[in-house]
C-alpha positions in Angstrom: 168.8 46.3 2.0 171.8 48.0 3.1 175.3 46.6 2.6 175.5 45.5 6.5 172.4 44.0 6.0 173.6 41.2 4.0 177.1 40.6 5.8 177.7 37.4 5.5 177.4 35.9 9.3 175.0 36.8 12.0 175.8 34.9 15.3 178.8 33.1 14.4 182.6 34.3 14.3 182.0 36.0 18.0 184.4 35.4 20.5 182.4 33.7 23.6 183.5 36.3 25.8 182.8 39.7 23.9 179.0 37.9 23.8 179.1 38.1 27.9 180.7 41.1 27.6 178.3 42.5 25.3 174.9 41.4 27.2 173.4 43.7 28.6 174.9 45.6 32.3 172.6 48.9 32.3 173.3 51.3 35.0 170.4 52.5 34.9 166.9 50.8 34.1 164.7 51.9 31.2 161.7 54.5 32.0 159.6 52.6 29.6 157.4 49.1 30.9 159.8 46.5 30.6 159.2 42.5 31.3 161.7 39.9 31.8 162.3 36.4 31.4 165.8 33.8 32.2 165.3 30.3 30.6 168.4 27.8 31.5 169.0 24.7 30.1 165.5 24.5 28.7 164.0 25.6 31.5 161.9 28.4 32.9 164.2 29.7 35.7 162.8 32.8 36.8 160.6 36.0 35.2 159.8 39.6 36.2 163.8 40.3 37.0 165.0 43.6 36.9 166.9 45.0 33.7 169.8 45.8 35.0 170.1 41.9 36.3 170.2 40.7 32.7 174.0 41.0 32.2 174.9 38.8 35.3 172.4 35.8 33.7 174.0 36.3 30.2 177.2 35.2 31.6 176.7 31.8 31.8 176.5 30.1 28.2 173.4 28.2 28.7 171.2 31.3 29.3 168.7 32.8 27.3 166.5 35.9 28.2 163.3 37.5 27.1 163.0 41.6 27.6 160.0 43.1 26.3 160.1 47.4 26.2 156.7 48.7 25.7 156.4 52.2 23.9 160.4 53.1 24.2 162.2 56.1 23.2 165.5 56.7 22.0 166.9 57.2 25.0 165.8 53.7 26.6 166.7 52.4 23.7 169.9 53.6 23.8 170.1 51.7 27.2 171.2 48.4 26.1 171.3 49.3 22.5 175.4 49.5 23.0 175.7 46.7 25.5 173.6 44.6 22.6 175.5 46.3 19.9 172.6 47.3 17.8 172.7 49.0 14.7 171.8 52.3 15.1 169.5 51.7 11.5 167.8 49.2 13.9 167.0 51.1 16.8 165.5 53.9 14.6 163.4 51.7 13.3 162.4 50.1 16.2 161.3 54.1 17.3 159.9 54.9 13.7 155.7 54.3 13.5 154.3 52.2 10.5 157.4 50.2 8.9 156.7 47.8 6.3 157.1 44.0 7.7 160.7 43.2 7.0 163.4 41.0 8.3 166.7 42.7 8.5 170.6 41.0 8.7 173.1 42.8 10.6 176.6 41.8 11.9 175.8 41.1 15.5 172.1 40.7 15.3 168.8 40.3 13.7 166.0 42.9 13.4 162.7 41.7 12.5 158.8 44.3 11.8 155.8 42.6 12.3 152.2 43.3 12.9 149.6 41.6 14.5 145.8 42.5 14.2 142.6 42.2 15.3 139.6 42.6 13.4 136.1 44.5 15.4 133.3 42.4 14.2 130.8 44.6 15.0 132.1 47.6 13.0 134.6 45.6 10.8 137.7 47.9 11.2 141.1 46.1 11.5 143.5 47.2 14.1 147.1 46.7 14.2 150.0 46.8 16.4 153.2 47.0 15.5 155.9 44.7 17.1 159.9 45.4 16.7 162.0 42.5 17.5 166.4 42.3 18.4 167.3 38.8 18.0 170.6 38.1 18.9 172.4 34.2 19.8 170.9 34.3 23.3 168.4 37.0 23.6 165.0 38.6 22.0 163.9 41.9 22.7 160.7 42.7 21.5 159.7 46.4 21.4 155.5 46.9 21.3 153.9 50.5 20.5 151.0 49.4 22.5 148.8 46.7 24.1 147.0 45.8 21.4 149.4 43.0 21.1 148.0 40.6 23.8 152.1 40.0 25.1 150.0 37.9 27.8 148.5 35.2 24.8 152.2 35.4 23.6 153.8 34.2 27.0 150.7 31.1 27.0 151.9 29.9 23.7 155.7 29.5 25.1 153.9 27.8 28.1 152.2 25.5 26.2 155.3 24.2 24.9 157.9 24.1 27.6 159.6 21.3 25.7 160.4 23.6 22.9 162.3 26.1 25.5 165.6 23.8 25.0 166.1 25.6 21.6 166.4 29.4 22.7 165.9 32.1 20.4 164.3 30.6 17.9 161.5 29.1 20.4 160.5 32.3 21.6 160.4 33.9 18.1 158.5 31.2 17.0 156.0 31.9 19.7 155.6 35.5 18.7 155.0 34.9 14.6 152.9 32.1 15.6 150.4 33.9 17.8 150.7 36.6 15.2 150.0 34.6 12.1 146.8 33.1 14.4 145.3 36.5 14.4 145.7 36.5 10.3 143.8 34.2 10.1 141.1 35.2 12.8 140.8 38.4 10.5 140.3 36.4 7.4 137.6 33.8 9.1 135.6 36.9 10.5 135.7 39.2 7.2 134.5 35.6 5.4 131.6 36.0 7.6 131.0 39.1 7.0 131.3 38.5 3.6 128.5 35.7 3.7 126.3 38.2 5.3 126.7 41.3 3.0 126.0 38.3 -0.1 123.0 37.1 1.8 121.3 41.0 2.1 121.7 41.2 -1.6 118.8 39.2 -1.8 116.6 40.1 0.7 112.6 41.3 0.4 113.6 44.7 2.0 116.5 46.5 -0.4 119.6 47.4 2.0 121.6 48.8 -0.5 123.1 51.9 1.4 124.2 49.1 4.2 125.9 47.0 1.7 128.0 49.8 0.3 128.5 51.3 3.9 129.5 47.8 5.3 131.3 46.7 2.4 133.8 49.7 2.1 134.8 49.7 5.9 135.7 45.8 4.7 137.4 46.7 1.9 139.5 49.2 3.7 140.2 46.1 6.1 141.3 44.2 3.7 143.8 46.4 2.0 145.3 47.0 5.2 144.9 43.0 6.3 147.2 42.4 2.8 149.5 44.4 3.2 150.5 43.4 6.8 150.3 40.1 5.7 152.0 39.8 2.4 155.4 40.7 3.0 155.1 37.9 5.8 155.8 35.5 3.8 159.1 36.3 2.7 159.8 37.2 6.5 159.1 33.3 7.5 160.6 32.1 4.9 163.6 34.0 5.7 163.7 33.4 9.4 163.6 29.3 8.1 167.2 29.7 6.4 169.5 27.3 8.3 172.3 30.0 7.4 170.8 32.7 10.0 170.4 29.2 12.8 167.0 30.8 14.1 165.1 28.0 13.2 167.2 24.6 14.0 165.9 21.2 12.6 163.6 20.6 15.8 162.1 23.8 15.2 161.7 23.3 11.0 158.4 21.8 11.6 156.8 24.6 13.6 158.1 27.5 11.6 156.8 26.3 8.4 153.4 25.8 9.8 153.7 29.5 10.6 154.5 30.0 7.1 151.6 27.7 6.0 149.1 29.9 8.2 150.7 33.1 6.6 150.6 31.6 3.2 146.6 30.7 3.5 145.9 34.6 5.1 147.7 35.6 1.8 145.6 33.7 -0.7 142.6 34.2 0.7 142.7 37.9 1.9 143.2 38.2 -2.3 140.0 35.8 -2.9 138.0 38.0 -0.3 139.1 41.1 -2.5 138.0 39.1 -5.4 134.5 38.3 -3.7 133.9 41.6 -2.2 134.4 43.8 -5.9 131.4 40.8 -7.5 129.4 41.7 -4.3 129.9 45.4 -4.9 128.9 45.4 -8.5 126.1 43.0 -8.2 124.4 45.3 -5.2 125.2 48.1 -7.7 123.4 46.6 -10.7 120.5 44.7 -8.7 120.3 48.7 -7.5 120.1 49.8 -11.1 117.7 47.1 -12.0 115.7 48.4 -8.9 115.3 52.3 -10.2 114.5 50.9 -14.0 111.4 48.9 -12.8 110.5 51.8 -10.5 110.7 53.9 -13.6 109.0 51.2 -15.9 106.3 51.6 -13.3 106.2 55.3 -12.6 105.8 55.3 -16.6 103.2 53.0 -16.6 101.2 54.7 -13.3 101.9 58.2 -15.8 99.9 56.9 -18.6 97.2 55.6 -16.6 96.6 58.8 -14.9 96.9 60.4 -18.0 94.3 58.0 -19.9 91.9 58.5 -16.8 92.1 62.8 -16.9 91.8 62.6 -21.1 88.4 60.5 -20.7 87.3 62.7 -17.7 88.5 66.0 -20.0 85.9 65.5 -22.8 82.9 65.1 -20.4 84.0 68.1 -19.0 84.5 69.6 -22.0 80.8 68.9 -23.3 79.2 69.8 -20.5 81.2 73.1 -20.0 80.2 73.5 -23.9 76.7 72.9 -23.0 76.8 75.4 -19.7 77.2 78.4 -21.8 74.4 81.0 -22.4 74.1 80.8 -26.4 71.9 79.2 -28.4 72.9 75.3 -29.7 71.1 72.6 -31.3 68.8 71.6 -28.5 68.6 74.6 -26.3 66.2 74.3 -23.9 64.9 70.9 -25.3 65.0 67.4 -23.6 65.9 66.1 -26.5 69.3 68.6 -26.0 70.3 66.9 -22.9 69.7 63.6 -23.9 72.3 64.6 -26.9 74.8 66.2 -24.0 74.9 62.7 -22.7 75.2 60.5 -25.4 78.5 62.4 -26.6 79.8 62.3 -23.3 79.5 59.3 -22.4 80.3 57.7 -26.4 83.6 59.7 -26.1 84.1 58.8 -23.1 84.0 55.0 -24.4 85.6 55.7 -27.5 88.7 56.8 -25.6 88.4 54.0 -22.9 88.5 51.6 -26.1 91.3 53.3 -27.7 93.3 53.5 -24.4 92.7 49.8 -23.6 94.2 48.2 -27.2 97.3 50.9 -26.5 98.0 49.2 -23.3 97.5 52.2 -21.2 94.8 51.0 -19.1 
């Protein structure tokens, strides 16, 4: 972290009026998707307001307000970045694709990286979305790259829990991490699953070797990807839980370290999945091995055979083929001649079926 990062107050120290002054009065509205929301004294007041409306609500004391900018640019950014007072290291994040999850202090305002995900059971590929986040004393701005991040699932949990609304801020962040930290562990549960699966084919009548390793590196790459959204997380919660930074209040202790809880579980066992994918891995690769020695053990054995059978059938041939010439032997042209043709044939023949036989390679 910078220096300004760690200046010592966030909120406090402000003079009430350079906060109203401060809150947003945009001439002009951003180009980008933007949603709205005015909570007053607890209470859901009204939604779907313009931008440019959000200074004259900030006014009064007792007001808090939700803007969400989908895919901004600098320049619509730069909108209410100077009636907020953002730091400009801030807002080039917020712009910037594929920041680590981090929670940075500044002197007027918070700036917190996230990612939520969603894992494609069928194929097993993890998809993220990256979420950007201002949090000032009476305001959030979240900043998505996408919609991948359901913002609509987001807005249900803060429904869910009107009661909460009384406590501002740190409600509607709590709403965000929480329905993010969900999804970790949706991930987790469904790559379990798979997990289960892949360990069941190990053992099945019909080798599926090539699908294990196909299906278990597209995991594996999920994984990687699943830890390292999620394990700088923690510290993020943990941080946001500091009564110094007054996101969290007491009410809201409770319900921010569940979110920790849930992000502390994806952690440990995204690593035990790790753990239980590299044993799958190497057992499917030695059951493989064991596979192509006992096809060789019997290729070997199948060799000898067929070699044992053409060695008995070779001296037959080799008598009669002796016998088929036109010289004189012993016998030639006698019955007696032929009888001796067969007796050697077939007494070698069960000389070297005997021999065969106490070798083992019959």
């Amino acid at each position: 972290m910078t220096a300004e990062h760690l200046q010592q107050t966030t909120f406090e120290g402000r003079d009430p009026a350079r906060v109203a002054a401060s809150a947003i009065s945009v001439s002009s509205p951003t180009k980008c998707q933007a949603r709205t929301r005015l909570y007053r004294h607890g209470n859901l007041e009204r939604a779907g307001f313009p931008v440019t409306s959000i200074s004259d609500y900030l006014r009064d004391e007792s007001s808090v307000v939700w803007l969400d900018l989908r895919d901004p640019d600098r320049e619509d950014l730069a909108v209410i970045s100077d009636e907020f007072d953002l730091h400009p290291l801030a807002v080039e994040d917020a712009v910037t694709d594929h920041e680590r999850p981090k929670l940075d202090r500044y002197r007027t305002h918070l700036f917190l990286t996230a990612y939520a995900v969603r894992l494609d059971a069928g194929t097993g590929q993890l998809a993220t979305s990256e979420l950007s986040a201002f949090i000032t004393e009476r305001a959030l701005i979240t900043v998505r790259k996408d919609d991948r991040l359901d913002i609509g699932t987001v807005l249900g949990y803060w429904d869910a829990s009107p009661d909460l609304a009384k406590f501002g801020v740190g409600y509607l962040l709590h709403g965000v991490i929480d329905y993010m930290a969900d999804g970790y562990l949706a991930a987790v549960q469904l790559m379990d699953d798979t997990m289960e699966n892949l360990g069941d084919q190990l053992f099945t009548d019909t080798p599926q070797d090539r699908d294990v390793q196909r299906r278990g590196f597209e995991v594996r790459k999920s994984l990687i990807l699943l830890r390292r959204v999620v394990l700088p997380m923690r510290e993020v919660v943990s941080t946001l839980m500091r009564p110094d930074l007054r996101v969290a209040s007491d009410a809201l202790q409770p319900y921010y370290q569940d979110v920790y809880d849930h992000v502390l579980r994806a952690t440990e066992e995204t690593g035990s999945l790790i753990d239980m994918l590299r044993t799958i891995m190497e057992t499917n690769m030695t059951l493989q091995g064991n596979r192509m020695a006992l096809q060789g053990n019997r290729m070997n054995i199948i060799t000898k055979k067929v070699t044992s059978w053409a060695a008995i059938i070779a001296v037959p041939t080799f008598i009669t083929g002796l016998y088929g010439m036109n010289v004189p032997y012993p016998g030639f042209g006698l019955e007696w001649g032929v009888v001796l043709s067969l007796v050697l044939m077939l007494g070698s023949a069960a000389v070297l079926y005997v021999v065969f036989r106490h070798k083992d390679w019959l």
